[in-house]
N, C-alpha and C positions, 0 to 999 in steps of 0.2 A: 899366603895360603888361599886358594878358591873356592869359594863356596859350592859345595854339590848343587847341581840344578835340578828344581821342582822333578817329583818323581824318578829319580834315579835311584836307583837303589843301593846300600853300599855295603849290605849283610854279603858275609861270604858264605850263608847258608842260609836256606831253606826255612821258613817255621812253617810246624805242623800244629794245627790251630786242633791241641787236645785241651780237656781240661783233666788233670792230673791230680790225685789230692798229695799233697807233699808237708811234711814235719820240718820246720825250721829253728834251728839252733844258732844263736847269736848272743851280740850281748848288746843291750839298751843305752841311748843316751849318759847312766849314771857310771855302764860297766858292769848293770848284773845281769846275767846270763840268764836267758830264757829260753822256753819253748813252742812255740805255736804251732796251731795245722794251720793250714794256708790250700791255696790251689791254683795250679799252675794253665796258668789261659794259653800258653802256647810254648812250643819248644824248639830248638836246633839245635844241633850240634857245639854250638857254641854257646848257649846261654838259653835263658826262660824270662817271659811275662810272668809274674807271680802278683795276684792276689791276696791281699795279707792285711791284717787289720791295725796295725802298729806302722809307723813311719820308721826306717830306717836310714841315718846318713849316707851319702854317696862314698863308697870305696869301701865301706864295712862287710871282713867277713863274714860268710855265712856255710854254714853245715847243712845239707838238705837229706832229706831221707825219704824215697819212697816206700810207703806202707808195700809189701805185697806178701803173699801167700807163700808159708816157706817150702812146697811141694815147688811153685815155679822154679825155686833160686835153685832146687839139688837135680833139676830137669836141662839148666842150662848153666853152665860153672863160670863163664866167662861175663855173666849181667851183675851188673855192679850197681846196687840204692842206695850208695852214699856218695854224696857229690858234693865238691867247695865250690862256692861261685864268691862274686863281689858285687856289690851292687853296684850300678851304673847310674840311675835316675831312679827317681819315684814322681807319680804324678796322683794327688787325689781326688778319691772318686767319692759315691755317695756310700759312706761309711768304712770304707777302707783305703788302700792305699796299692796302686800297681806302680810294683817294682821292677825294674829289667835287672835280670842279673845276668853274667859274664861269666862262666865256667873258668876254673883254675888252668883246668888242662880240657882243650875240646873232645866231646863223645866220640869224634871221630878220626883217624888218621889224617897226616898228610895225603894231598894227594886227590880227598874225598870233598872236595866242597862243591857247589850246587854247578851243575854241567857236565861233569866226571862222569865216568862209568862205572856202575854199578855191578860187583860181581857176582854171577848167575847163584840161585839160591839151591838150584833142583836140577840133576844131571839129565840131560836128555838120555832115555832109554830107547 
């Protein structure tokens, strides 16, 4: 197998460097089930940098939940705030822990990863 060379890049999406505040459901080193807020330092299609204050092992599921306002969610039927990820790495920092996580199923179709066409949002009148 060949090592990627310096600066290549090998996401097949995009991250958008949000910070996001996000509810994390898991369960701990013993197996008991917890909940923390966390925030999410950037996002794709495929997965999130998450900020979190607990260490979680690599491959451990996780439940994510974004908070948001329920007027937004009855405005648009098809936005979904609960999301499985796994975690991939953790690397720590000064008092927490960033985590990569890896989306169950990607936010986006086939089809849709970073160079693709995008479809128009607003008809031309």
């Amino acid at each position: 197998m060949k090592a990627a060379r310096p600066g290549t890049e090998r996401r097949k999406w995009s991250r958008l460097p949000l910070a996001i505040p996000v509810f994390v459901r898991s369960r701990d080193e013993k197996g008991n089930e917890f909940l923390e807020f966390a925030t999410a330092l950037n996002v794709s299609a495929g997965g999130m940098l998450l900020a979190l204050r607990r260490i979680l092992p690599s491959h451990r599921q996780i439940q994510l939940e974004i908070p948001s306002a329920p007027v937004a969610l009855s405005m648009m039927p098809r936005v979904s705030r609960s999301l499985r990820a796994r975690a991939l790495r953790h690397t720590p920092a000064e008092g927490f822990y960033l985590l990569g996580l890896k989306f169950s199923r990607p936010l986006l179709g086939p089809g849709s990863h970073n160079g693709s066409r995008q479809r128009k949002l607003v008809s031309a009148v």
